[in-house]
mmCIF file as Biopython writes it, N, C-alpha, C and O atoms, coordinates in Angstrom:
data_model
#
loop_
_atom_site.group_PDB
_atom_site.id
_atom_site.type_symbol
_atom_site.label_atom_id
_atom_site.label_alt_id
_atom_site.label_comp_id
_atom_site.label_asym_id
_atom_site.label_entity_id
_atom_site.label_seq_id
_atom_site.pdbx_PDB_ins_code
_atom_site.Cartn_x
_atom_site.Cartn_y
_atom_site.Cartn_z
_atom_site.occupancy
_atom_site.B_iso_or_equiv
_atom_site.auth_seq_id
_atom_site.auth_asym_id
_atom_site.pdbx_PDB_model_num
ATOM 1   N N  . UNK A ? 1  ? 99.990  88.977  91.947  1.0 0.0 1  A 1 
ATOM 2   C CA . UNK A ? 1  ? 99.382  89.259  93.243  1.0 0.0 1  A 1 
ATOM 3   C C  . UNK A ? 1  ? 97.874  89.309  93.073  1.0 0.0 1  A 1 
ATOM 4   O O  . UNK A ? 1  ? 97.426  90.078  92.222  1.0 0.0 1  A 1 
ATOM 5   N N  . UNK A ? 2  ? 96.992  88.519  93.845  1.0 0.0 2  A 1 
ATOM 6   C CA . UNK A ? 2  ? 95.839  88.437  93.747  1.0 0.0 2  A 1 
ATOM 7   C C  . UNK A ? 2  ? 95.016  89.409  95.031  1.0 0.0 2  A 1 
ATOM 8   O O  . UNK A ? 2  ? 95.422  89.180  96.170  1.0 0.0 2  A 1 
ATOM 9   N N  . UNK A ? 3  ? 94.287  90.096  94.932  1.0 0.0 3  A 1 
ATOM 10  C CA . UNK A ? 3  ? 93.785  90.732  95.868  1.0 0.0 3  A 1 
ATOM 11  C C  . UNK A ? 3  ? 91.956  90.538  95.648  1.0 0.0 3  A 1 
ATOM 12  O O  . UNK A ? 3  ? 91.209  90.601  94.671  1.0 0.0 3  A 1 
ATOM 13  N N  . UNK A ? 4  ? 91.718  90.215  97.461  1.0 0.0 4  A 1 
ATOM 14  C CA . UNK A ? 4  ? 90.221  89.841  97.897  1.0 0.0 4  A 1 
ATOM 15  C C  . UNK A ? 4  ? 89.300  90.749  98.895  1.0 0.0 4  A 1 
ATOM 16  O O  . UNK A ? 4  ? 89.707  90.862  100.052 1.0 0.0 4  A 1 
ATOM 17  N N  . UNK A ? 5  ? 88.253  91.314  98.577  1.0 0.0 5  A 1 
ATOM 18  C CA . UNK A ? 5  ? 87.241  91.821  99.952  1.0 0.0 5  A 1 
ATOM 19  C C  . UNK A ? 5  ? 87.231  90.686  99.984  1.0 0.0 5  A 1 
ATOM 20  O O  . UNK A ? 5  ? 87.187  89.812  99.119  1.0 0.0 5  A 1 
ATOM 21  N N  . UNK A ? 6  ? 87.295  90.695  101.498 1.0 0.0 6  A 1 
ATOM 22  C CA . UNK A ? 6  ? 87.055  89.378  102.298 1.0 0.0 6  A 1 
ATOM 23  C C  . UNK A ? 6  ? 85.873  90.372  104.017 1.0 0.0 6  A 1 
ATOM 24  O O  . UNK A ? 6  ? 86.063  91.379  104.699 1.0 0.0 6  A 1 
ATOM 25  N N  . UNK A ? 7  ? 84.856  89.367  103.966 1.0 0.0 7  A 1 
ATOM 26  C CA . UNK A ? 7  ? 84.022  89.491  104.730 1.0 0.0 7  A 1 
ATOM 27  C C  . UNK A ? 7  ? 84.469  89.139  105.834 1.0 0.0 7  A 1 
ATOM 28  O O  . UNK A ? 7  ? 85.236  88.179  105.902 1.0 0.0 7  A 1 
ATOM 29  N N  . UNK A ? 8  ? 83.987  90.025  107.231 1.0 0.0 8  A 1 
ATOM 30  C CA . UNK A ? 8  ? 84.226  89.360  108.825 1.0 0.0 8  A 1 
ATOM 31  C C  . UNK A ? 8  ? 85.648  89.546  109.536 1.0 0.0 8  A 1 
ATOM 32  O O  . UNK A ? 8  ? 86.152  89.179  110.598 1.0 0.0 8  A 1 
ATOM 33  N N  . UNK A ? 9  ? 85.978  90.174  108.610 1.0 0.0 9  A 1 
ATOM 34  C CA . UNK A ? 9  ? 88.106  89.801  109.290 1.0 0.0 9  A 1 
ATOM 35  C C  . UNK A ? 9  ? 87.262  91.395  110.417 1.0 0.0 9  A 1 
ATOM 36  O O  . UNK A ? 9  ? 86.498  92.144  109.809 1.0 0.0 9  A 1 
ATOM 37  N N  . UNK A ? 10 ? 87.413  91.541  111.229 1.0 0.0 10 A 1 
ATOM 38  C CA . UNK A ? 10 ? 87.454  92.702  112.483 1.0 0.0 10 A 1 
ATOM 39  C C  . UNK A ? 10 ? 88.742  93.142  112.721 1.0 0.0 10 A 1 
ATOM 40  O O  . UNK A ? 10 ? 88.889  94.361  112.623 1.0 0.0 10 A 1 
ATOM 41  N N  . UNK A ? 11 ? 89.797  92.433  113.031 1.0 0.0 11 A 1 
ATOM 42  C CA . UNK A ? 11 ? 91.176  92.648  114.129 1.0 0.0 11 A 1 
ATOM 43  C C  . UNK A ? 11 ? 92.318  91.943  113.455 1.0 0.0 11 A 1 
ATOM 44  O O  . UNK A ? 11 ? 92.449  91.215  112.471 1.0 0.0 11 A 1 
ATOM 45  N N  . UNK A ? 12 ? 93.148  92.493  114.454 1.0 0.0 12 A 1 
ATOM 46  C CA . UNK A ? 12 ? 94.708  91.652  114.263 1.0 0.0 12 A 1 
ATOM 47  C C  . UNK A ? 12 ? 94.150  90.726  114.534 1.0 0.0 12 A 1 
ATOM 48  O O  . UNK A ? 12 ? 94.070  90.032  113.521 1.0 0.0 12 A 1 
ATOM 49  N N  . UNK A ? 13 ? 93.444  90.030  115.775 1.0 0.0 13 A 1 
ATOM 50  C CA . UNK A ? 13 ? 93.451  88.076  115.670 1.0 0.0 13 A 1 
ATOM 51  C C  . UNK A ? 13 ? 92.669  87.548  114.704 1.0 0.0 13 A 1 
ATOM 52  O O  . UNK A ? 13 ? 92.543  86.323  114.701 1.0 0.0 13 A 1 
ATOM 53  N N  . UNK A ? 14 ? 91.945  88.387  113.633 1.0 0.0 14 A 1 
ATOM 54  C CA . UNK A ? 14 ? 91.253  87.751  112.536 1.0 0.0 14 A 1 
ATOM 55  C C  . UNK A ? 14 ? 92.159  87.651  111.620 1.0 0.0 14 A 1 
ATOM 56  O O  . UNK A ? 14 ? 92.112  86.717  110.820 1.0 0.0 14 A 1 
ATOM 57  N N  . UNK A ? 15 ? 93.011  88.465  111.579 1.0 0.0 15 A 1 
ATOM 58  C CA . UNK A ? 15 ? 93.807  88.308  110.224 1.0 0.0 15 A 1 
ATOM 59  C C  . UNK A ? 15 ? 95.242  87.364  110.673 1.0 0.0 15 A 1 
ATOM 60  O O  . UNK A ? 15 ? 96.008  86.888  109.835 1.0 0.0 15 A 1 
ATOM 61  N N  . UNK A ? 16 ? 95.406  87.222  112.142 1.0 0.0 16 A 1 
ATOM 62  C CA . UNK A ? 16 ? 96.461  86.549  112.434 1.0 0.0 16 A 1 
ATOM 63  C C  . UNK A ? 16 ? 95.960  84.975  112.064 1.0 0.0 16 A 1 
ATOM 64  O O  . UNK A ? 16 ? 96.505  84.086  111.409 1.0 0.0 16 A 1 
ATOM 65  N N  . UNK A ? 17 ? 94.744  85.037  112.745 1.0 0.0 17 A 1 
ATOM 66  C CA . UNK A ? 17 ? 93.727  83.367  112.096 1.0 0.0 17 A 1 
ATOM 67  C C  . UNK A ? 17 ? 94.078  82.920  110.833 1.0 0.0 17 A 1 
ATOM 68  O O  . UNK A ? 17 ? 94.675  81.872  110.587 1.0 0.0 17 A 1 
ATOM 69  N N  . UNK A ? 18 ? 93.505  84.134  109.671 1.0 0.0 18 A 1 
ATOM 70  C CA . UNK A ? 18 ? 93.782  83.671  108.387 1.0 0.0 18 A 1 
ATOM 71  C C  . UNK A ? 18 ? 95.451  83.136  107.806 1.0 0.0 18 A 1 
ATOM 72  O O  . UNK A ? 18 ? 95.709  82.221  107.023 1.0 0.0 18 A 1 
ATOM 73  N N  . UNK A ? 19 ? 96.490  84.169  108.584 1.0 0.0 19 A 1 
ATOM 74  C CA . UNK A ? 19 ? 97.762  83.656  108.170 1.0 0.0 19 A 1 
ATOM 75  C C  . UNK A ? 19 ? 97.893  82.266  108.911 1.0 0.0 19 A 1 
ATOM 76  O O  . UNK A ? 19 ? 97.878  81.343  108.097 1.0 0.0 19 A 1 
ATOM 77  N N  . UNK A ? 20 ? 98.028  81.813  110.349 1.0 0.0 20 A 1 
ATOM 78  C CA . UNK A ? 20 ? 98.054  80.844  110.922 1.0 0.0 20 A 1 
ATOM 79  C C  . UNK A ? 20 ? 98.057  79.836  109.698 1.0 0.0 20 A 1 
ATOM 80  O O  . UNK A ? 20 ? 98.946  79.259  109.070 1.0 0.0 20 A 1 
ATOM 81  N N  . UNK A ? 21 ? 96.032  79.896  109.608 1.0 0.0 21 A 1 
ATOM 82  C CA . UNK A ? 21 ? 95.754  78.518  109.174 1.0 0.0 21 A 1 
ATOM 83  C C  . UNK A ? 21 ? 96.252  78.445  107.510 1.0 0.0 21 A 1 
ATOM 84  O O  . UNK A ? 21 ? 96.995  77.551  107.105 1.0 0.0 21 A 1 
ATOM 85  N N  . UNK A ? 22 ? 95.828  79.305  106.818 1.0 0.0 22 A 1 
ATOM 86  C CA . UNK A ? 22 ? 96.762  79.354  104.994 1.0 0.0 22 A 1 
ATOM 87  C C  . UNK A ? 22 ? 97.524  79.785  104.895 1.0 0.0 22 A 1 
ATOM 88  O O  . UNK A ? 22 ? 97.492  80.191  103.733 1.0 0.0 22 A 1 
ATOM 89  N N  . UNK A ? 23 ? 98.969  80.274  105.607 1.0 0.0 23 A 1 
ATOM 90  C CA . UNK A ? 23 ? 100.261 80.554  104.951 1.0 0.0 23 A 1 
ATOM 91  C C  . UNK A ? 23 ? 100.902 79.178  104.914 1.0 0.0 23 A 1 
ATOM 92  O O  . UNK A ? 23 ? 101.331 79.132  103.761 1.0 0.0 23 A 1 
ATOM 93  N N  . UNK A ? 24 ? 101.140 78.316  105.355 1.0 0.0 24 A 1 
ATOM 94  C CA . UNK A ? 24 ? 101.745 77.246  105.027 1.0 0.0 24 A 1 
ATOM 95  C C  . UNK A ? 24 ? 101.352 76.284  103.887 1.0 0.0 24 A 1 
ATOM 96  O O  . UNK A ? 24 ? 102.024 75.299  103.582 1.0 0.0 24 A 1 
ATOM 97  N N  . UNK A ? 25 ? 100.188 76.660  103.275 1.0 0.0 25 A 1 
ATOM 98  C CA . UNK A ? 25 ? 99.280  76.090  102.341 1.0 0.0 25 A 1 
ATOM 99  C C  . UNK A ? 25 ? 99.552  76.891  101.109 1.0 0.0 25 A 1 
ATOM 100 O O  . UNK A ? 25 ? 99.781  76.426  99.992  1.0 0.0 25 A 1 
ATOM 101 N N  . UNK A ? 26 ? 99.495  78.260  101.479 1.0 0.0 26 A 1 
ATOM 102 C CA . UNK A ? 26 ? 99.270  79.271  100.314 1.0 0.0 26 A 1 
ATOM 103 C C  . UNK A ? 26 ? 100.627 80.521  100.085 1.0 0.0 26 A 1 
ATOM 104 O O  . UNK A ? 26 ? 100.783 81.219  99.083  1.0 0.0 26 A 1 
ATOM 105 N N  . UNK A ? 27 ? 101.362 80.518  101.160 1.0 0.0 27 A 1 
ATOM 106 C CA . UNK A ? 27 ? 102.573 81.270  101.141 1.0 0.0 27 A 1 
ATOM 107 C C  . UNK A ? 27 ? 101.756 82.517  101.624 1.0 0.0 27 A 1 
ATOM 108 O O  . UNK A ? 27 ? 100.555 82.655  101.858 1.0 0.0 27 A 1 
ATOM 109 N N  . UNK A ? 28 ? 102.999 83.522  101.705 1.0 0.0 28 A 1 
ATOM 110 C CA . UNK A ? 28 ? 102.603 84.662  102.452 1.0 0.0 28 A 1 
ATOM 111 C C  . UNK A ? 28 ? 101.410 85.517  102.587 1.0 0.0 28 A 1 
ATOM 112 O O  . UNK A ? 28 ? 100.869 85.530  101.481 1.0 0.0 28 A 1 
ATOM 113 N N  . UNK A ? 29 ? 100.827 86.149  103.320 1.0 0.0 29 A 1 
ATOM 114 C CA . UNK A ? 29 ? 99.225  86.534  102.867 1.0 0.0 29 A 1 
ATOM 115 C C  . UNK A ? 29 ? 99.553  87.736  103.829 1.0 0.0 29 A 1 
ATOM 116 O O  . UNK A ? 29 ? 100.136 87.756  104.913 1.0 0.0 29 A 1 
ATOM 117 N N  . UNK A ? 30 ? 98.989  88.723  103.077 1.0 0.0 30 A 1 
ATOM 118 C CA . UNK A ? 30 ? 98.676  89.939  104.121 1.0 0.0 30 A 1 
ATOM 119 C C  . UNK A ? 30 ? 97.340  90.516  104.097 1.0 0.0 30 A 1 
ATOM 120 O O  . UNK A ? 30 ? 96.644  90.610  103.086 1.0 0.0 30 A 1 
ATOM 121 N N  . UNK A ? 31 ? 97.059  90.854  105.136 1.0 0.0 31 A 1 
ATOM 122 C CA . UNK A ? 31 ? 95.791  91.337  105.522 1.0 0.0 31 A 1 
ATOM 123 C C  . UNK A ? 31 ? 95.528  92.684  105.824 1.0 0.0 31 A 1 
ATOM 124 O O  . UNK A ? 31 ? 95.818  93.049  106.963 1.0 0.0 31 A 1 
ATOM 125 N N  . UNK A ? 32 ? 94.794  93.911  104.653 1.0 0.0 32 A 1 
ATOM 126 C CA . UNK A ? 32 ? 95.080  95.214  105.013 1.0 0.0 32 A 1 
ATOM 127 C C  . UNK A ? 32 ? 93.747  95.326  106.044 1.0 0.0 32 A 1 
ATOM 128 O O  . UNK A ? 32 ? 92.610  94.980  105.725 1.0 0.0 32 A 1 
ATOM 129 N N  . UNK A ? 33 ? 94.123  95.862  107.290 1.0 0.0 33 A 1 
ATOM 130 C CA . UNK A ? 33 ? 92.974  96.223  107.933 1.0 0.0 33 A 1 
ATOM 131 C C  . UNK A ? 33 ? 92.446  97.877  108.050 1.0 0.0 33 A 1 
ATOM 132 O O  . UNK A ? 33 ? 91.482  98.325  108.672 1.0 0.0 33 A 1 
ATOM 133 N N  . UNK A ? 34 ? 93.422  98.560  107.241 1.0 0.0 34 A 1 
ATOM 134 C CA . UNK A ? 34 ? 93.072  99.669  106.930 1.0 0.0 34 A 1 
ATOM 135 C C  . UNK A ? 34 ? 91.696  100.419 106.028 1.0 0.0 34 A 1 
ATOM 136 O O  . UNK A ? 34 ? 91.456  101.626 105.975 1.0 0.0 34 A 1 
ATOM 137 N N  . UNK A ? 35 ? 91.020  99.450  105.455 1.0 0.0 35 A 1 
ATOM 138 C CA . UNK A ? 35 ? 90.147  99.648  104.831 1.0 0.0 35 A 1 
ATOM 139 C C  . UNK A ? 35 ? 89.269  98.871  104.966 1.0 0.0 35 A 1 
ATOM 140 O O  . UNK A ? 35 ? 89.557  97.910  105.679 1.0 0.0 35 A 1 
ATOM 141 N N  . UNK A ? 36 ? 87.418  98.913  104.202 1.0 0.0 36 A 1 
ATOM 142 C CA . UNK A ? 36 ? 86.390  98.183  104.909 1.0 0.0 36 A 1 
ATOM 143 C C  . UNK A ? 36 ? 85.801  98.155  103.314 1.0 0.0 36 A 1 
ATOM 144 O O  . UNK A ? 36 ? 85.617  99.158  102.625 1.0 0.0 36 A 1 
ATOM 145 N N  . UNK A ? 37 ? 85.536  96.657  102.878 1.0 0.0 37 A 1 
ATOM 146 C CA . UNK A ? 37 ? 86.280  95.981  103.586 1.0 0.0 37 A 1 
ATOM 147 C C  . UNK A ? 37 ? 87.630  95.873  103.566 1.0 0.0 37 A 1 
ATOM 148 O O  . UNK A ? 37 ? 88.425  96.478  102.847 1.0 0.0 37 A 1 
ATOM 149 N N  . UNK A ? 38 ? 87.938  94.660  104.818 1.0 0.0 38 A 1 
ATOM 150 C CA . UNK A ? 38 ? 89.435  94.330  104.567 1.0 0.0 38 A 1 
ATOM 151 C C  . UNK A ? 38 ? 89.646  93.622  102.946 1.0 0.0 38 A 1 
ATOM 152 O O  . UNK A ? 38 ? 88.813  93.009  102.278 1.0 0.0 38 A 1 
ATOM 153 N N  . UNK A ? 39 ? 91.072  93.962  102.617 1.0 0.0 39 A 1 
ATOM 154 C CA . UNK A ? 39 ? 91.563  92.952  101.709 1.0 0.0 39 A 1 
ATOM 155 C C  . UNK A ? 39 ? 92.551  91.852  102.113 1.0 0.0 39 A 1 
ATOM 156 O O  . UNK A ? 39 ? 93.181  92.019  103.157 1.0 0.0 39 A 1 
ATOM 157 N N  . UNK A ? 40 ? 92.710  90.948  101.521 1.0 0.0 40 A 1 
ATOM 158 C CA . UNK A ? 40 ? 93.420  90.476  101.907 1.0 0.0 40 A 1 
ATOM 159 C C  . UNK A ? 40 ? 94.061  89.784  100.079 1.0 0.0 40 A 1 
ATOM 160 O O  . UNK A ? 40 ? 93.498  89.204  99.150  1.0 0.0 40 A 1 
ATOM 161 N N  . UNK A ? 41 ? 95.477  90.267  100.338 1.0 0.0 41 A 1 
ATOM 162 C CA . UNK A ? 41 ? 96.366  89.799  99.075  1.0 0.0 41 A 1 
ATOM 163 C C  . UNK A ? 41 ? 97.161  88.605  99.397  1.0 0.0 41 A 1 
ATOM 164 O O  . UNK A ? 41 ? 97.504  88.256  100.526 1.0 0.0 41 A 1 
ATOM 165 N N  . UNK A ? 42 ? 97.418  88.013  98.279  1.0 0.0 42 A 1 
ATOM 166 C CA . UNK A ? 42 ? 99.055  87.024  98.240  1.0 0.0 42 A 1 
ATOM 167 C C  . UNK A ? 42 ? 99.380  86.655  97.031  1.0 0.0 42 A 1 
ATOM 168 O O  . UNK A ? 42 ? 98.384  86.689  96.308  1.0 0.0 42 A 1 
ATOM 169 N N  . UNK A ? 43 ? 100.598 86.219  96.324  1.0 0.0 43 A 1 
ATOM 170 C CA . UNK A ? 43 ? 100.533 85.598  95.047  1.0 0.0 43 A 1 
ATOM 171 C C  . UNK A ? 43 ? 100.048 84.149  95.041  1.0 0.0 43 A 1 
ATOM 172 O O  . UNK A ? 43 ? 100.417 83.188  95.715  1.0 0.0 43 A 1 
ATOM 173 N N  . UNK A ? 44 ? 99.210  84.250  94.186  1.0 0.0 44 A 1 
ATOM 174 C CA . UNK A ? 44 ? 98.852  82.802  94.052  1.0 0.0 44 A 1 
ATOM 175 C C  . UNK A ? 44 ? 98.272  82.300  92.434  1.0 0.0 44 A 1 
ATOM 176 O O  . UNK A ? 44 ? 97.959  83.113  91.564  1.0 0.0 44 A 1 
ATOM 177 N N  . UNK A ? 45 ? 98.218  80.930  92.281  1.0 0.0 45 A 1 
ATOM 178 C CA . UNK A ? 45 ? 98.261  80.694  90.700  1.0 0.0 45 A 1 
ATOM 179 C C  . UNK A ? 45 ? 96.802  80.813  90.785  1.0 0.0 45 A 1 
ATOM 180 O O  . UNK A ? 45 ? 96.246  80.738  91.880  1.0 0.0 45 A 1 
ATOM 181 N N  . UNK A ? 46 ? 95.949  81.050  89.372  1.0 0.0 46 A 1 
ATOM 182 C CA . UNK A ? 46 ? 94.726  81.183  89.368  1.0 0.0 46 A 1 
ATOM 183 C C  . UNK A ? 46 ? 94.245  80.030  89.469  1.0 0.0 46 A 1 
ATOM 184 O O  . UNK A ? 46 ? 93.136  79.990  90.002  1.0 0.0 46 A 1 
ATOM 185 N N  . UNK A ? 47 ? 94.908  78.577  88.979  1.0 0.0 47 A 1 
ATOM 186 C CA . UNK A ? 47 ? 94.199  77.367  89.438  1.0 0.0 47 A 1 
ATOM 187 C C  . UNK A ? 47 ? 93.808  77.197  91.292  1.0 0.0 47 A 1 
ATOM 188 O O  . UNK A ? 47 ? 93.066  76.432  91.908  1.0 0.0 47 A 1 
ATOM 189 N N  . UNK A ? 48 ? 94.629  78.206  91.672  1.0 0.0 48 A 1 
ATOM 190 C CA . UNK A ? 48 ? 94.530  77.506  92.957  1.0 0.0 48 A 1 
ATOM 191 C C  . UNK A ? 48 ? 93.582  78.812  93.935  1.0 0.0 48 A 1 
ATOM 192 O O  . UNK A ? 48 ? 93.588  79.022  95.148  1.0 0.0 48 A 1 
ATOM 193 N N  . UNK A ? 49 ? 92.989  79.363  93.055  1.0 0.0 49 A 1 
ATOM 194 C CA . UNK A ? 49 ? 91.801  80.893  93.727  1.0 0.0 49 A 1 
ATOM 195 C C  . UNK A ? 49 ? 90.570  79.901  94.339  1.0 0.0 49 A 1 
ATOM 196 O O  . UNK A ? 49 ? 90.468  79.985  95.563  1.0 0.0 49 A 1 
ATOM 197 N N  . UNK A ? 50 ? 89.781  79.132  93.794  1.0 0.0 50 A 1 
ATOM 198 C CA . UNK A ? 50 ? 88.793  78.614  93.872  1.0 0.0 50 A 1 
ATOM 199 C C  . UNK A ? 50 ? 89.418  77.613  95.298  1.0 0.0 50 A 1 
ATOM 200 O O  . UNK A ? 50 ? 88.498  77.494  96.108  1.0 0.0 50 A 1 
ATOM 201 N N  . UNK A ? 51 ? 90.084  77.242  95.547  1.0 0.0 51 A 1 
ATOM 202 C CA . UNK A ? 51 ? 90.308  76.163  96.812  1.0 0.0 51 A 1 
ATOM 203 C C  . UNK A ? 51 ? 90.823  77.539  97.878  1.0 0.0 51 A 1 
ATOM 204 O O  . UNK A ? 51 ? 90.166  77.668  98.911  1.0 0.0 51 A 1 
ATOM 205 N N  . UNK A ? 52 ? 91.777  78.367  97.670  1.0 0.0 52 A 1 
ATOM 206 C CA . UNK A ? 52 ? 91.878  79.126  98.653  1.0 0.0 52 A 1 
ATOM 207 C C  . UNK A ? 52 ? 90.744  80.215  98.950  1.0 0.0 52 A 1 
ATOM 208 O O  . UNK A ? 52 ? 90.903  80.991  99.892  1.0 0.0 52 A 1 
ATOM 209 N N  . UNK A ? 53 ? 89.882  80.259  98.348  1.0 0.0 53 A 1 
ATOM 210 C CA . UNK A ? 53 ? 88.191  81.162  98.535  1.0 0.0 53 A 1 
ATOM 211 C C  . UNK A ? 53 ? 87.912  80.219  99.299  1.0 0.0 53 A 1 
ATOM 212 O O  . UNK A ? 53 ? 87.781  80.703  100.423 1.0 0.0 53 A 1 
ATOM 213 N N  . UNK A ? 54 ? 87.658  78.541  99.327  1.0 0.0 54 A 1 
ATOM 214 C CA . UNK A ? 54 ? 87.374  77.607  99.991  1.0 0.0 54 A 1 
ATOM 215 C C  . UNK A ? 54 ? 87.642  77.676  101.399 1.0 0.0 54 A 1 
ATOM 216 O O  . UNK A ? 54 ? 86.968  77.949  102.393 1.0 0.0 54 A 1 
ATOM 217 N N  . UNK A ? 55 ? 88.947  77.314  101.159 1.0 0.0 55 A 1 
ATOM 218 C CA . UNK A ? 55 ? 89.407  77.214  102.907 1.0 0.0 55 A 1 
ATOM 219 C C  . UNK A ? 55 ? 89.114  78.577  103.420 1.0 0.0 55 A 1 
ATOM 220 O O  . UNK A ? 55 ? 88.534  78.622  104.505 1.0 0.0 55 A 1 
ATOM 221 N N  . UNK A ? 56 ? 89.300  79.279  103.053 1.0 0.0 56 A 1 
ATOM 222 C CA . UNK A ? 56 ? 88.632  80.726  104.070 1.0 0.0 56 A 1 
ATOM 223 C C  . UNK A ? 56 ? 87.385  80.969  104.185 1.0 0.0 56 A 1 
ATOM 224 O O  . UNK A ? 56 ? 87.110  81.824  105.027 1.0 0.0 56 A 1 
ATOM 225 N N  . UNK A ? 57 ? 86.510  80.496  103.608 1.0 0.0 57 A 1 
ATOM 226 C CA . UNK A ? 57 ? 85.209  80.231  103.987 1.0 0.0 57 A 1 
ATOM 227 C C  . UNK A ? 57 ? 85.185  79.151  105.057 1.0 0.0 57 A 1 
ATOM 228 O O  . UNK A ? 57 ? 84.305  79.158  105.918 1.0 0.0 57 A 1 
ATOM 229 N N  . UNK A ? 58 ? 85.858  78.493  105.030 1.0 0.0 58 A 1 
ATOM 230 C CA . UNK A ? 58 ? 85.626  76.556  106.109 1.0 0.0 58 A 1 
ATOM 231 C C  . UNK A ? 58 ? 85.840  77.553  107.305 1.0 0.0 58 A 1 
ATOM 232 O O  . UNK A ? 58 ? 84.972  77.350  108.155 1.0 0.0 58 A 1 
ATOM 233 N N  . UNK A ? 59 ? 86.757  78.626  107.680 1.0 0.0 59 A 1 
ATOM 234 C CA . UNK A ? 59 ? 87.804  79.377  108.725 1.0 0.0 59 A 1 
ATOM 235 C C  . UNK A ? 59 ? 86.561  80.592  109.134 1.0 0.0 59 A 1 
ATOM 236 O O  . UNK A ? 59 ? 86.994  81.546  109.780 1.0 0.0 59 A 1 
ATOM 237 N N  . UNK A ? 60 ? 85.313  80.604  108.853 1.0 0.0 60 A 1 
ATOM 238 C CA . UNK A ? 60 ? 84.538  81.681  108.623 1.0 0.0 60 A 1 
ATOM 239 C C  . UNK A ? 60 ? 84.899  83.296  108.077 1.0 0.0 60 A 1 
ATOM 240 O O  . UNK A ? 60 ? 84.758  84.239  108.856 1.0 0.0 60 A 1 
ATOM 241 N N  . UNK A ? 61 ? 85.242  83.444  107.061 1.0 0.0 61 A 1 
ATOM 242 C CA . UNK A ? 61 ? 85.894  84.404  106.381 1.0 0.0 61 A 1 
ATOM 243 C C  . UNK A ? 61 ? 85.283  84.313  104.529 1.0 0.0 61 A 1 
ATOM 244 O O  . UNK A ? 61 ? 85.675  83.571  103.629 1.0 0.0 61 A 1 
ATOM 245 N N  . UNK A ? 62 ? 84.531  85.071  104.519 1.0 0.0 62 A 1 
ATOM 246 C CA . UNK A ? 62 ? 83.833  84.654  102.772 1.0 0.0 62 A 1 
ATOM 247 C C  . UNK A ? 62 ? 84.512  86.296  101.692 1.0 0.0 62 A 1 
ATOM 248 O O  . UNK A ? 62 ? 84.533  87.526  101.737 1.0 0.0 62 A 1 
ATOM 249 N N  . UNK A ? 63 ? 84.875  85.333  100.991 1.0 0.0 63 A 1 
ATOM 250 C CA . UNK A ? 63 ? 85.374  86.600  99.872  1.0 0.0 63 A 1 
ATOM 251 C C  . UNK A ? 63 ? 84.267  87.384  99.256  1.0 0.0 63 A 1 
ATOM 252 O O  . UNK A ? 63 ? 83.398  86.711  98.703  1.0 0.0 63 A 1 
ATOM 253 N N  . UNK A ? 64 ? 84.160  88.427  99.247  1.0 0.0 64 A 1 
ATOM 254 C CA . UNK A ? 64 ? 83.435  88.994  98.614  1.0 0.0 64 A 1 
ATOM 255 C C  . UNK A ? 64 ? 83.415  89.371  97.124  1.0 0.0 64 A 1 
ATOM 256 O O  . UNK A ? 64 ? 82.277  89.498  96.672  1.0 0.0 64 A 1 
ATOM 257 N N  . UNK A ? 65 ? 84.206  89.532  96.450  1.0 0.0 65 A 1 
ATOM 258 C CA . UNK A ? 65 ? 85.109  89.609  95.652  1.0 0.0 65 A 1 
ATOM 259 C C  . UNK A ? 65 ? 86.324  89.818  95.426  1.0 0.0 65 A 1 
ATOM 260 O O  . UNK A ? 65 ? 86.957  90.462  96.262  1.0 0.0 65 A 1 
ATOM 261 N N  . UNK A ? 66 ? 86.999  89.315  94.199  1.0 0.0 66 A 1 
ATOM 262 C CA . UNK A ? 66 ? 88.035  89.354  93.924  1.0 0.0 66 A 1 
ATOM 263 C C  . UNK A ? 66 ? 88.426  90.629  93.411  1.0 0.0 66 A 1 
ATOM 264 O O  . UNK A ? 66 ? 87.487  91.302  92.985  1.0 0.0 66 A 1 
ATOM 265 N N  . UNK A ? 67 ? 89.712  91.206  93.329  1.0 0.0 67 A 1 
ATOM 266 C CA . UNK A ? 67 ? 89.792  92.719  93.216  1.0 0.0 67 A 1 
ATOM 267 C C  . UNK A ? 67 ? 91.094  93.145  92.447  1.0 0.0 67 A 1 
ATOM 268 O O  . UNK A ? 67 ? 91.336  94.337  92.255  1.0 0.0 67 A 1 
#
């Protein structure tokens, strides 16, 4: 399980955005909005961190770090 501060997520429709557009790409993703920043986790292989930091930046959403 990889976990991200991710910049800009505000709401449920920010984090509903992020699943929309990368769960079918990246498999399940959850978005804690309980904390600031948000995180946002999913399992994913480490080859594939650097393209999914990507597309969530293209979606306006920038990782802040990895966690």
């Amino acid at each position: 399980m990889a976990k991200f501060k991710v910049a800009n997520i505000n709401c449920e429709n920010c984090a509903n955005t992020i699943k929309r557009s990368l769960e079918d790409e990246f498999g399940k993703i959850d978005v804690d909005l309980s904390v600031e920043p948000r995180v946002v986790s999913l399992d994913i292989e480490d080859k594939d961190i650097e393209r999914f930091k990507s597309e969530l930046d293209e979606i306006g959403f920038e990782v802040i770090e990895q966690i």
